[in-house]
PQR file of N, CA, C, O and H, with PARSE charges and radii, in Angstrom:
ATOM      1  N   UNK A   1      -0.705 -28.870  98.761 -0.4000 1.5000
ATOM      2  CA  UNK A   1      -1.061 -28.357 100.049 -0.0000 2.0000
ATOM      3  C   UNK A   1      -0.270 -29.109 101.125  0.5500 1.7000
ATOM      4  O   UNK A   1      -0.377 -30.334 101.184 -0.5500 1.4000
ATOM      5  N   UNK A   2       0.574 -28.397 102.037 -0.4000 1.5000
ATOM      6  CA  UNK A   2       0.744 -29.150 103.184 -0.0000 2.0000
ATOM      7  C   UNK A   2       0.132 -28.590 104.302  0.5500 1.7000
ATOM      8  O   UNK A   2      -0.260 -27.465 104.612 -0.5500 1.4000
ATOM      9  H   UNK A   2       0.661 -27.402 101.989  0.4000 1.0000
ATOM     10  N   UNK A   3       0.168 -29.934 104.934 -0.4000 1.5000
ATOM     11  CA  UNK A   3      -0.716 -29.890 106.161 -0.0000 2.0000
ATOM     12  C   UNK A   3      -0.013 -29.786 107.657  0.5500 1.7000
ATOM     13  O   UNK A   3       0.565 -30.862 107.816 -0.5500 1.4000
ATOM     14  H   UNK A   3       0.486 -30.848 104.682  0.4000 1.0000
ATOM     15  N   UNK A   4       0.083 -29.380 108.222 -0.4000 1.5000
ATOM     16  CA  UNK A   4       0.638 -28.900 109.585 -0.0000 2.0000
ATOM     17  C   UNK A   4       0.071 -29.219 111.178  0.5500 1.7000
ATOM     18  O   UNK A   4      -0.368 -28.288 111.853 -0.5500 1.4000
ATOM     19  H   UNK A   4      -0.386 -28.506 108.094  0.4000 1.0000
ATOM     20  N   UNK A   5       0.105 -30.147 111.532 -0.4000 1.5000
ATOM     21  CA  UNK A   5      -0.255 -30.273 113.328 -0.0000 2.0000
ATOM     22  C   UNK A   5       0.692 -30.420 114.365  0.5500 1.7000
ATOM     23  O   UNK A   5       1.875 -30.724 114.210 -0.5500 1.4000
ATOM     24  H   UNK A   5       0.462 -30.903 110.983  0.4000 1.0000
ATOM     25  N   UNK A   6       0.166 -30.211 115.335 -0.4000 1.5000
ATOM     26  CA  UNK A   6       0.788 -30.131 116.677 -0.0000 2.0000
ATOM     27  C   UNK A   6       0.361 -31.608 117.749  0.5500 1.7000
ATOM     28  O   UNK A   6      -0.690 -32.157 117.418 -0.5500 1.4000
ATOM     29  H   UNK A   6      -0.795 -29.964 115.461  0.4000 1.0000
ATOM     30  N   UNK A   7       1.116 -32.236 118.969 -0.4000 1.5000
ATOM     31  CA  UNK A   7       0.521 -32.622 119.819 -0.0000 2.0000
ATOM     32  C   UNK A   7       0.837 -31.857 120.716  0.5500 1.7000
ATOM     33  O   UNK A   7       1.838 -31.141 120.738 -0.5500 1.4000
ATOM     34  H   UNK A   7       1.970 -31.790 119.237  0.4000 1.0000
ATOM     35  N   UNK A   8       0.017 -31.948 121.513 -0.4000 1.5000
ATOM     36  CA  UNK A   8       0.264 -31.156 122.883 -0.0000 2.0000
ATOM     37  C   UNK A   8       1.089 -32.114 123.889  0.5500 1.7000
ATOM     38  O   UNK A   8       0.531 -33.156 124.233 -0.5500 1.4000
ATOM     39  H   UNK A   8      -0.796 -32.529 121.495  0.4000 1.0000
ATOM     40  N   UNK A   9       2.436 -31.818 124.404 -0.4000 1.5000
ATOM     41  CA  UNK A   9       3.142 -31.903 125.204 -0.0000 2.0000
ATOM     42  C   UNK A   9       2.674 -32.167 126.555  0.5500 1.7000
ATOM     43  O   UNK A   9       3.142 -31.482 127.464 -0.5500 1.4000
ATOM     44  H   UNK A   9       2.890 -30.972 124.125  0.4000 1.0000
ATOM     45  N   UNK A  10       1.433 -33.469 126.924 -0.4000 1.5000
ATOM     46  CA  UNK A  10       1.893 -33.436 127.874 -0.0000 2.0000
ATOM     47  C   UNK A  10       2.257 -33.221 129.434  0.5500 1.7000
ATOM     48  O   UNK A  10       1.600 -32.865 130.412 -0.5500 1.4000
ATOM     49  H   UNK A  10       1.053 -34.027 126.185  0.4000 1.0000
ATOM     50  N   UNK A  11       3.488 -33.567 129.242 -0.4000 1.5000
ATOM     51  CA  UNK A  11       4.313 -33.061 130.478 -0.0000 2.0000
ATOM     52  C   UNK A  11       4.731 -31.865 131.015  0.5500 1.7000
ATOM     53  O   UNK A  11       5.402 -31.597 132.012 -0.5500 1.4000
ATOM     54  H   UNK A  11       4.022 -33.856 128.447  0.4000 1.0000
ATOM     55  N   UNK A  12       3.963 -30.887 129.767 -0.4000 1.5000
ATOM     56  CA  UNK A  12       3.881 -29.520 130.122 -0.0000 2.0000
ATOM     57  C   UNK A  12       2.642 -29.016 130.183  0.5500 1.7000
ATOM     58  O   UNK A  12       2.420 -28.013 130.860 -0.5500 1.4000
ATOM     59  H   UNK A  12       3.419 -31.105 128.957  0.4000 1.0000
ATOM     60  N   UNK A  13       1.723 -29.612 129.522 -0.4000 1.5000
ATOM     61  CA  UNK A  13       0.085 -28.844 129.303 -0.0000 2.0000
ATOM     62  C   UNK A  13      -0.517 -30.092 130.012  0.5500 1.7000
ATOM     63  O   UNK A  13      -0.010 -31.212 130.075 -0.5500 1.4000
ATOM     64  H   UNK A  13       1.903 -30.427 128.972  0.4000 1.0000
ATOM     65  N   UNK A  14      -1.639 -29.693 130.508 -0.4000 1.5000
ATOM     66  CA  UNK A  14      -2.623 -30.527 131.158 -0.0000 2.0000
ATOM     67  C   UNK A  14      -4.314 -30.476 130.334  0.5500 1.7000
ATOM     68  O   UNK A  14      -5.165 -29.590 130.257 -0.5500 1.4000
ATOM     69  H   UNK A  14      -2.050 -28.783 130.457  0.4000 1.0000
ATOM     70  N   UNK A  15      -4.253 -31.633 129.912 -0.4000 1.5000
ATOM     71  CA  UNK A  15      -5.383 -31.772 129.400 -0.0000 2.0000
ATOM     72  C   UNK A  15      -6.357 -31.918 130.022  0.5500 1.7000
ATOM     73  O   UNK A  15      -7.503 -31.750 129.606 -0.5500 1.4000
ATOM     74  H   UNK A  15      -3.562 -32.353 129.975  0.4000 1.0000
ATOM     75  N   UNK A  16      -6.074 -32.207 130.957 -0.4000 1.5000
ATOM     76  CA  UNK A  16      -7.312 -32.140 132.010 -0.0000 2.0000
ATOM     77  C   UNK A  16      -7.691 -31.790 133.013  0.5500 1.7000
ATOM     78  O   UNK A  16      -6.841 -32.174 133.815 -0.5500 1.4000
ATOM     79  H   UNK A  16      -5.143 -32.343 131.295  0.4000 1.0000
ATOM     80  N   UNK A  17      -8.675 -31.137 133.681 -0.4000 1.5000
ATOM     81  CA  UNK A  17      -8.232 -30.703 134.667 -0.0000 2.0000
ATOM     82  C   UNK A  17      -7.709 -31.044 135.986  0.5500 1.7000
ATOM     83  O   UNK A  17      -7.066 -30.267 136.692 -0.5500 1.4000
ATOM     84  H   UNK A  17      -9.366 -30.825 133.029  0.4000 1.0000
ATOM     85  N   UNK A  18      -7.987 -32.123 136.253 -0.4000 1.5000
ATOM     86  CA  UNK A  18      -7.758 -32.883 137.237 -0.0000 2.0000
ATOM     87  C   UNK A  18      -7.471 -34.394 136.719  0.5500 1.7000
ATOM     88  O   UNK A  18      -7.779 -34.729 135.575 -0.5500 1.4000
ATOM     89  H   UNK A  18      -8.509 -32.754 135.679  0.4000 1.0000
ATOM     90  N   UNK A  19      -6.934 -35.176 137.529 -0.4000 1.5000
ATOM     91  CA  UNK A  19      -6.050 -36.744 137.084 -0.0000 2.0000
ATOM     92  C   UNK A  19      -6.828 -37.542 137.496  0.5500 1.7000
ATOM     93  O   UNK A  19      -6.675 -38.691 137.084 -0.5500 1.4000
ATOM     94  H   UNK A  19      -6.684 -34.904 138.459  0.4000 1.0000
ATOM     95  N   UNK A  20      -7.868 -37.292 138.381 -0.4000 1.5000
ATOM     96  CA  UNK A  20      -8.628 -38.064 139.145 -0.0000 2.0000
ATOM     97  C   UNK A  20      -9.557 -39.550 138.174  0.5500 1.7000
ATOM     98  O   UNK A  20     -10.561 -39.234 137.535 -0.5500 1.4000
ATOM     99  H   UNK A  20      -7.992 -36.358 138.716  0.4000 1.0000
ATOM    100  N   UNK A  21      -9.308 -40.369 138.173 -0.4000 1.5000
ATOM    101  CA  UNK A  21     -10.280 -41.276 137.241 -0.0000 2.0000
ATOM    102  C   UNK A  21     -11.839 -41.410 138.015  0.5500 1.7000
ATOM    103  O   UNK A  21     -12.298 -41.885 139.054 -0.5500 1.4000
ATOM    104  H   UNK A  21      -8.493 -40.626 138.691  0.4000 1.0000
ATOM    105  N   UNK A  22     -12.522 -40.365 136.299 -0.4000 1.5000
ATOM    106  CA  UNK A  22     -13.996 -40.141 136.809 -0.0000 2.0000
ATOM    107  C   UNK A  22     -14.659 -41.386 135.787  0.5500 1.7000
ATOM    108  O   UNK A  22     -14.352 -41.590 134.612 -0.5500 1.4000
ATOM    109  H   UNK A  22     -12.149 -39.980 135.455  0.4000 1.0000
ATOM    110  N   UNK A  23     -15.820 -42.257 136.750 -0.4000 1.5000
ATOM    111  CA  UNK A  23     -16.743 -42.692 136.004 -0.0000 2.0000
ATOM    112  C   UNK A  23     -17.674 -41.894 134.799  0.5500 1.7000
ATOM    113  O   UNK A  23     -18.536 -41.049 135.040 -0.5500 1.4000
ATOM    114  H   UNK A  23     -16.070 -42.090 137.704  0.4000 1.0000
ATOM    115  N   UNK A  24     -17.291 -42.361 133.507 -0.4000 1.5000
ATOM    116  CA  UNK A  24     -18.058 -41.495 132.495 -0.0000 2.0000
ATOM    117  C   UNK A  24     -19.637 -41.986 132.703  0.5500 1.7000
ATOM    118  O   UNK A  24     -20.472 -41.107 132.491 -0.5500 1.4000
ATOM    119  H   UNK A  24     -16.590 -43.047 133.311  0.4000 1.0000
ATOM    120  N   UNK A  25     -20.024 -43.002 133.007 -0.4000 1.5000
ATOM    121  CA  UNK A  25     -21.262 -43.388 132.907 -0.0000 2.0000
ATOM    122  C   UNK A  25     -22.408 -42.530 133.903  0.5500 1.7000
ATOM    123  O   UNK A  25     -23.541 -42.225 133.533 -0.5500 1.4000
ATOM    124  H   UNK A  25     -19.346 -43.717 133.179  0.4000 1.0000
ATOM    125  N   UNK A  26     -21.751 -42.199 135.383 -0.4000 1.5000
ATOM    126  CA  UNK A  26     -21.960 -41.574 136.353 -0.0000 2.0000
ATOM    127  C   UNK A  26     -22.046 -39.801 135.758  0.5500 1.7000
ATOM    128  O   UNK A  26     -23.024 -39.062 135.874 -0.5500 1.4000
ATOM    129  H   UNK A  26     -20.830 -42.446 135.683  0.4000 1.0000
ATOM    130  N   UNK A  27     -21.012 -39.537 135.266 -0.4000 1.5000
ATOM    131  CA  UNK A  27     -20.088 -37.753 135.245 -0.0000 2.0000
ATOM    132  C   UNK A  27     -21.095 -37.262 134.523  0.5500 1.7000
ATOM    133  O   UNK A  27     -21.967 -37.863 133.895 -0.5500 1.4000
ATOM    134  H   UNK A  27     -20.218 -40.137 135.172  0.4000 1.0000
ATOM    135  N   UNK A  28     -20.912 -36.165 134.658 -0.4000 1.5000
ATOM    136  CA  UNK A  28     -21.438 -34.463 133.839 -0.0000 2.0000
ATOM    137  C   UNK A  28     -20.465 -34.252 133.297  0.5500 1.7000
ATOM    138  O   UNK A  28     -19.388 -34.431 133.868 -0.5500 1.4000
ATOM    139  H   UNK A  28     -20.203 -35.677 135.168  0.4000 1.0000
ATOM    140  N   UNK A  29     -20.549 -33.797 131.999 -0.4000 1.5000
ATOM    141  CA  UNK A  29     -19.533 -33.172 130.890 -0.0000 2.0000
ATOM    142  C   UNK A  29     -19.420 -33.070 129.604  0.5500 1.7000
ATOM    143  O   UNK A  29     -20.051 -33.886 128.932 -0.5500 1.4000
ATOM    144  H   UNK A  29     -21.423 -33.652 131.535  0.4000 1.0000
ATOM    145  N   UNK A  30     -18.769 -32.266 129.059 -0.4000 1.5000
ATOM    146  CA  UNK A  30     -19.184 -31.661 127.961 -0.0000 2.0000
ATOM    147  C   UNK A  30     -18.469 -32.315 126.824  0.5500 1.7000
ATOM    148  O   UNK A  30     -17.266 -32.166 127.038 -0.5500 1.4000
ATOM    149  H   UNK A  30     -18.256 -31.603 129.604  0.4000 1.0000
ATOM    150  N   UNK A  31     -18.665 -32.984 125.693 -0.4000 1.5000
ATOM    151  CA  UNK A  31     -18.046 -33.189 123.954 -0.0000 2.0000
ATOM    152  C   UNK A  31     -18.520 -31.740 123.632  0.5500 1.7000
ATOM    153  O   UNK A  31     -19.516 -31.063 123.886 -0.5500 1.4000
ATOM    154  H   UNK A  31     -19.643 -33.105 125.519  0.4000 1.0000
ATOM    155  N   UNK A  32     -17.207 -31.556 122.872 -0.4000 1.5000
ATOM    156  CA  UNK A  32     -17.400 -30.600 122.039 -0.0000 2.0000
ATOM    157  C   UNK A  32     -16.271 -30.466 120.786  0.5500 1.7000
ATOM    158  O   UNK A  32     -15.107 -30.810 120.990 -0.5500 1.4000
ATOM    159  H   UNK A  32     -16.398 -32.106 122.665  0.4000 1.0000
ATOM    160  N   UNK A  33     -16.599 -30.067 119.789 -0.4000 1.5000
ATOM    161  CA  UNK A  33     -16.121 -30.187 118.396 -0.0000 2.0000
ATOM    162  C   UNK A  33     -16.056 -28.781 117.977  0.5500 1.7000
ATOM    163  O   UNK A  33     -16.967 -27.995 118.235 -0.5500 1.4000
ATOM    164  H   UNK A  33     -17.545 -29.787 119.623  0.4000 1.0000
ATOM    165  N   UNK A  34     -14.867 -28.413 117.259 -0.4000 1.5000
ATOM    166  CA  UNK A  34     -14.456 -26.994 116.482 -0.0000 2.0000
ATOM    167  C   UNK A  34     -14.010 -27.624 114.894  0.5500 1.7000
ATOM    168  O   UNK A  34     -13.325 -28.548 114.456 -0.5500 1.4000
ATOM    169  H   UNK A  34     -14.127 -29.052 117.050  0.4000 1.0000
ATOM    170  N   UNK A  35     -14.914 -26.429 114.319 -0.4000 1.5000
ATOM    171  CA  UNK A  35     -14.606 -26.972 112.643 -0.0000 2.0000
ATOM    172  C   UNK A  35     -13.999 -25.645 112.784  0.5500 1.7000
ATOM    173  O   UNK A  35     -14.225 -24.750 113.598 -0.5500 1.4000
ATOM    174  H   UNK A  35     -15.470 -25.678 114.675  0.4000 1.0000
ATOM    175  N   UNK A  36     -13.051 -25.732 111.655 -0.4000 1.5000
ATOM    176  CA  UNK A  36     -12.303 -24.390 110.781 -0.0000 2.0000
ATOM    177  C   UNK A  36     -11.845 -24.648 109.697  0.5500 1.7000
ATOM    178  O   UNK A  36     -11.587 -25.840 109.530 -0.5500 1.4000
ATOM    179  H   UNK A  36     -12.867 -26.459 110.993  0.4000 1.0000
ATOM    180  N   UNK A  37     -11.649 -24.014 108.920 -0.4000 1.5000
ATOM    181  CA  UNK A  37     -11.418 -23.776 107.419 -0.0000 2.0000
ATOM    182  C   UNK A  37      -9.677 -24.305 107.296  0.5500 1.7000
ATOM    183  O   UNK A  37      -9.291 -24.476 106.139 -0.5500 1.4000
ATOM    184  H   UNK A  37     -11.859 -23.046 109.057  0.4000 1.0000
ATOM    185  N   UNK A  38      -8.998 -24.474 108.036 -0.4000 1.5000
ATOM    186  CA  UNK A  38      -7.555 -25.678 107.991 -0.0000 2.0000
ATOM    187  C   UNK A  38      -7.176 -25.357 109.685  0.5500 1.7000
ATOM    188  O   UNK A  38      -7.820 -24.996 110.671 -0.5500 1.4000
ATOM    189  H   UNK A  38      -9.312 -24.335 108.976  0.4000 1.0000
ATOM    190  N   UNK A  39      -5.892 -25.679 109.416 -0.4000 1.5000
ATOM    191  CA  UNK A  39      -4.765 -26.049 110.451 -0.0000 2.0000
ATOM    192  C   UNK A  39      -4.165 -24.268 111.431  0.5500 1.7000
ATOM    193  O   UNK A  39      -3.751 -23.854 112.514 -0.5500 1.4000
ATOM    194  H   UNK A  39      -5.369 -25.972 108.615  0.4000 1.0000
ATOM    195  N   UNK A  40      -4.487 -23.885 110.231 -0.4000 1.5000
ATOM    196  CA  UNK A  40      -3.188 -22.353 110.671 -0.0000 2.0000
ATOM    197  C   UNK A  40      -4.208 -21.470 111.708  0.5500 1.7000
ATOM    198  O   UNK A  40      -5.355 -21.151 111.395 -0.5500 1.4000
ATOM    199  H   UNK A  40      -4.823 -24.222 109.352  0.4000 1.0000
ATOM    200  N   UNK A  41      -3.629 -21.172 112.868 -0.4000 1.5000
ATOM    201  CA  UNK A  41      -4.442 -20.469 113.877 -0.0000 2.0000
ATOM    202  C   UNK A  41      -4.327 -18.585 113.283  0.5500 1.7000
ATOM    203  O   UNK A  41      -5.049 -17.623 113.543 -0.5500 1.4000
ATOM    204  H   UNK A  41      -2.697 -21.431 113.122  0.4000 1.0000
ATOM    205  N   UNK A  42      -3.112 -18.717 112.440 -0.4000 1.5000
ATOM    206  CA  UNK A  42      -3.143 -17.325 111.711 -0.0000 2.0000
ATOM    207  C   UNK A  42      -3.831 -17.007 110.670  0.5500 1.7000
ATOM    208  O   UNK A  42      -4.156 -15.826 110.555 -0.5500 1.4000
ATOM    209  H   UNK A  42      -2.525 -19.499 112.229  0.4000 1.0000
ATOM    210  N   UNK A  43      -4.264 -18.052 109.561 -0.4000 1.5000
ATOM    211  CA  UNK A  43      -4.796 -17.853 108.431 -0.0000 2.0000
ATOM    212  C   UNK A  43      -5.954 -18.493 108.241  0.5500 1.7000
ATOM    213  O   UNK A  43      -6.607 -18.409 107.201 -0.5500 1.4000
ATOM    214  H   UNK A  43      -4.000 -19.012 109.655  0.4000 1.0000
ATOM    215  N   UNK A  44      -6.345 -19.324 109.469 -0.4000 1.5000
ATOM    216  CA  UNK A  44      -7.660 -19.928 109.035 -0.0000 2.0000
ATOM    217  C   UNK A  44      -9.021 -19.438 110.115  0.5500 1.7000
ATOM    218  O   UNK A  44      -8.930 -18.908 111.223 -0.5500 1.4000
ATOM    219  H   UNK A  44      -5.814 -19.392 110.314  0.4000 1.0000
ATOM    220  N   UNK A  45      -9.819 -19.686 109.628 -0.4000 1.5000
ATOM    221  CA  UNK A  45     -10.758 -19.299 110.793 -0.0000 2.0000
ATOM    222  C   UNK A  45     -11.613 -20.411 111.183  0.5500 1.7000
ATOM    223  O   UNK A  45     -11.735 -21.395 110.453 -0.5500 1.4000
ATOM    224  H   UNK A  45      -9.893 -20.117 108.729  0.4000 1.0000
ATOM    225  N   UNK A  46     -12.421 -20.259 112.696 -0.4000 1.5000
ATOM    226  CA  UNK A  46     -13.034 -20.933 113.214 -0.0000 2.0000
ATOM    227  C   UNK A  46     -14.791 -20.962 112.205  0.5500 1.7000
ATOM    228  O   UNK A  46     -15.664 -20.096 112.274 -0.5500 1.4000
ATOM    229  H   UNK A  46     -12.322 -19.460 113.289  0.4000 1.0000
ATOM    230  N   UNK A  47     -14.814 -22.008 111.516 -0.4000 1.5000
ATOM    231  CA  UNK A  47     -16.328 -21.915 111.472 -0.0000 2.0000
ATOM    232  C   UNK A  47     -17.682 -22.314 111.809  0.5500 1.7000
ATOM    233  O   UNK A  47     -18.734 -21.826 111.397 -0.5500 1.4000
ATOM    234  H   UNK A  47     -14.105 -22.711 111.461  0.4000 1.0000
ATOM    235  N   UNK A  48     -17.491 -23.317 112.655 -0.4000 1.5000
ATOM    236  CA  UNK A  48     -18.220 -23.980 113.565 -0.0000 2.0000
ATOM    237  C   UNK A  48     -17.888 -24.395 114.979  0.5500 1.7000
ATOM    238  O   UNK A  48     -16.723 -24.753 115.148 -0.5500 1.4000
ATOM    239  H   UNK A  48     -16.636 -23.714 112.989  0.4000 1.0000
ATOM    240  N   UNK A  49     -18.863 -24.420 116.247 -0.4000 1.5000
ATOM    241  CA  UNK A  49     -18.619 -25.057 117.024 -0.0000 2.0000
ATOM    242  C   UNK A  49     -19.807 -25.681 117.694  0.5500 1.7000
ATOM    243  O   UNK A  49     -20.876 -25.070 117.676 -0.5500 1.4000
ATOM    244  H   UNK A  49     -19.810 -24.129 116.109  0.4000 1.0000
ATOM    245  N   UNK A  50     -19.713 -26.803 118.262 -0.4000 1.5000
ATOM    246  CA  UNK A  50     -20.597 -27.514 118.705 -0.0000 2.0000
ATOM    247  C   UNK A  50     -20.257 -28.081 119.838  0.5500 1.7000
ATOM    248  O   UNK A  50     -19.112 -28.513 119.975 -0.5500 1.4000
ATOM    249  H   UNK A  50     -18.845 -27.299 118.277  0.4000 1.0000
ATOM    250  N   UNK A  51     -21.271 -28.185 120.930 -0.4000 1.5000
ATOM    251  CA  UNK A  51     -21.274 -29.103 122.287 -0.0000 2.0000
ATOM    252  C   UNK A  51     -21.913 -29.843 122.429  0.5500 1.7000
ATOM    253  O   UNK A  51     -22.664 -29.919 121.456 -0.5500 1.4000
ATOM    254  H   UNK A  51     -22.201 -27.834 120.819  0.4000 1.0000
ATOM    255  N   UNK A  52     -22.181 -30.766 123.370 -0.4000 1.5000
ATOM    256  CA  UNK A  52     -22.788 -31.620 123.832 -0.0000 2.0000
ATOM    257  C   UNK A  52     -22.703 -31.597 125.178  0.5500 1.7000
ATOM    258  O   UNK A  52     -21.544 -31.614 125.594 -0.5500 1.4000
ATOM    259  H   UNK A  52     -21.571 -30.704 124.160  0.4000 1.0000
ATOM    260  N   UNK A  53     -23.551 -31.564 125.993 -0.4000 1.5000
ATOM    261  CA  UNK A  53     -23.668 -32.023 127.392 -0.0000 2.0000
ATOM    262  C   UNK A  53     -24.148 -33.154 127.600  0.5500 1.7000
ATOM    263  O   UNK A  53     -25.262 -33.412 127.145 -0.5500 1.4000
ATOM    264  H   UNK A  53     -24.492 -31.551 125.655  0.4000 1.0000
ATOM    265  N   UNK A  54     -23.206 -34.402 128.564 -0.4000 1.5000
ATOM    266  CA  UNK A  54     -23.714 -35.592 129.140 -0.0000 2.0000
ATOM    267  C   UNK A  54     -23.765 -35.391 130.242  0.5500 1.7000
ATOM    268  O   UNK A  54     -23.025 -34.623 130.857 -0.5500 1.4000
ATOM    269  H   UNK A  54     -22.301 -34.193 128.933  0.4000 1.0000
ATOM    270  N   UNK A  55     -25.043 -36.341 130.890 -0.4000 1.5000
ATOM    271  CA  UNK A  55     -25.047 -36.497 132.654 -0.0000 2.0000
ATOM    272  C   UNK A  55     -25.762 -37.714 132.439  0.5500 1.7000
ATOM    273  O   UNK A  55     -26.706 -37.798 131.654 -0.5500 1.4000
ATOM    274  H   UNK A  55     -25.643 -36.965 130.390  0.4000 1.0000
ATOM    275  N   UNK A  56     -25.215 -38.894 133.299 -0.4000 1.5000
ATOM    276  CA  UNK A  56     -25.478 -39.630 133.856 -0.0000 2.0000
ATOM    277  C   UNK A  56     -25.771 -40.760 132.468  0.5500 1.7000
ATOM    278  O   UNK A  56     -26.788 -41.450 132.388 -0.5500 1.4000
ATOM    279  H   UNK A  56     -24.447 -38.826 133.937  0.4000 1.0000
ATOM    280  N   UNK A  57     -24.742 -40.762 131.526 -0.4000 1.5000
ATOM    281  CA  UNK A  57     -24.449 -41.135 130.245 -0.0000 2.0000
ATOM    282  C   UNK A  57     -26.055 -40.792 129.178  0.5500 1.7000
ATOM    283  O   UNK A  57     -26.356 -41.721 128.430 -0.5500 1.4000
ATOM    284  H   UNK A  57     -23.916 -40.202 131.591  0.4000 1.0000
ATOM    285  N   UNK A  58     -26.653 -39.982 129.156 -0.4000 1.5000
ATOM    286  CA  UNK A  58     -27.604 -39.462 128.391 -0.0000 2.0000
ATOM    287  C   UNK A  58     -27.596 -37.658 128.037  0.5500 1.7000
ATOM    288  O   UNK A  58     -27.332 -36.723 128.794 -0.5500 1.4000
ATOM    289  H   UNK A  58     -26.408 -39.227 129.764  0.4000 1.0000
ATOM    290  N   UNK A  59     -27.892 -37.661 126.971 -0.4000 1.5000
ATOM    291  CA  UNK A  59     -27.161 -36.108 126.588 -0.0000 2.0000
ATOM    292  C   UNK A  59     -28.700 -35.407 127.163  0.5500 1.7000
ATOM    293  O   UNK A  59     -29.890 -35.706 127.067 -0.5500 1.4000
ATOM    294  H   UNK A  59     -28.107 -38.420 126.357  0.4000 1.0000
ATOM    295  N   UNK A  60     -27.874 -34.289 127.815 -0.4000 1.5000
ATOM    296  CA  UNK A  60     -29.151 -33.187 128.071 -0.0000 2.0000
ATOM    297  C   UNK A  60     -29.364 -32.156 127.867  0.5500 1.7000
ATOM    298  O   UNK A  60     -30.308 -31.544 128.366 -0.5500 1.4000
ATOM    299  H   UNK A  60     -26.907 -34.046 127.893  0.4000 1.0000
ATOM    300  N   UNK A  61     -28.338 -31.574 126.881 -0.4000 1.5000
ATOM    301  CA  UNK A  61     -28.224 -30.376 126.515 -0.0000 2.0000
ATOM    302  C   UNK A  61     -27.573 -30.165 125.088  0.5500 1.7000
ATOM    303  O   UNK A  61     -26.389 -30.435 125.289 -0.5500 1.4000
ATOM    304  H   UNK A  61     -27.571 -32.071 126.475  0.4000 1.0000
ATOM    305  N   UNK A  62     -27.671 -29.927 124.152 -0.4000 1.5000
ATOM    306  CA  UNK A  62     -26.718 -29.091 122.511 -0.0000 2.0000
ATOM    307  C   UNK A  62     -26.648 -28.213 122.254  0.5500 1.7000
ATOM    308  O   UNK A  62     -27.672 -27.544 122.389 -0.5500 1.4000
ATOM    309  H   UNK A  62     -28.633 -29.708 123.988  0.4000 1.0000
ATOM    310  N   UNK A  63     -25.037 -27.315 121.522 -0.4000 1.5000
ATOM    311  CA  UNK A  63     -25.309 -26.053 121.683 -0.0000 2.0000
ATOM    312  C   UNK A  63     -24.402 -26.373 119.904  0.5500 1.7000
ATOM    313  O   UNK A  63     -23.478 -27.079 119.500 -0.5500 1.4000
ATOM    314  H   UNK A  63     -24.204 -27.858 121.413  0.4000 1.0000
ATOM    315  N   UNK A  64     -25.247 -25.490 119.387 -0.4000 1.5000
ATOM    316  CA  UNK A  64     -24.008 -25.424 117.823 -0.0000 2.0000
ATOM    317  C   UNK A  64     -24.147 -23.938 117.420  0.5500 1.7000
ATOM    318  O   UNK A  64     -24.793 -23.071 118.008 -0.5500 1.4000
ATOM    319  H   UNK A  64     -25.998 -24.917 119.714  0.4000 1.0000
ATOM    320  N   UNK A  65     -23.578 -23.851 116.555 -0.4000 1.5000
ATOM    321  CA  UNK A  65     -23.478 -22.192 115.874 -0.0000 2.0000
ATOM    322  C   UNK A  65     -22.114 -22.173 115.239  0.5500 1.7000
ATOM    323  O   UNK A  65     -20.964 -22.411 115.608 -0.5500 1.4000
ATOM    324  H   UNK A  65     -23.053 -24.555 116.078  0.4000 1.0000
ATOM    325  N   UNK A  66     -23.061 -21.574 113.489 -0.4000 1.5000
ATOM    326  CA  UNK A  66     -22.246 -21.135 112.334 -0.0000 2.0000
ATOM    327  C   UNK A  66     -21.423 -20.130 112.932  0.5500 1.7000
ATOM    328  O   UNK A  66     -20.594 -19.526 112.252 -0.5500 1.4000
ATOM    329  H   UNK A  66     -23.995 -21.381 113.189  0.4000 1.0000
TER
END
């Protein structure tokens, strides 16, 4: 089996939305995790996803689904 990834570039994509340095301890915002069955956006599929909402460094919200 080989395995196949990408990084994201960057100096062309923005990972975030803004540059601003936010206190995490303070912020609202979301972890979230995607399972799929491999690497290939053509041949594999998404089979899980999960969130998390933090505010004010304590989670207040979870969202998952098969």
């Amino acid at each position: 089996m080989v395995l196949k990834g990408a990084l994201v570039d960057e100096d062309k994509f923005k990972i975030a939305l803004t540059e601003a340095d936010i206190n995490l301890k303070t912020a609202t915002y979301v972890v979230y995790d995607v399972e799929t069955t491999g690497l290939s956006s053509i041949y594999d599929d998404i089979i899980e996803i999960a969130a998390v909402k933090i505010q004010n460094g304590f989670v207040v919200d979870e969202f998952s689904t098969f």
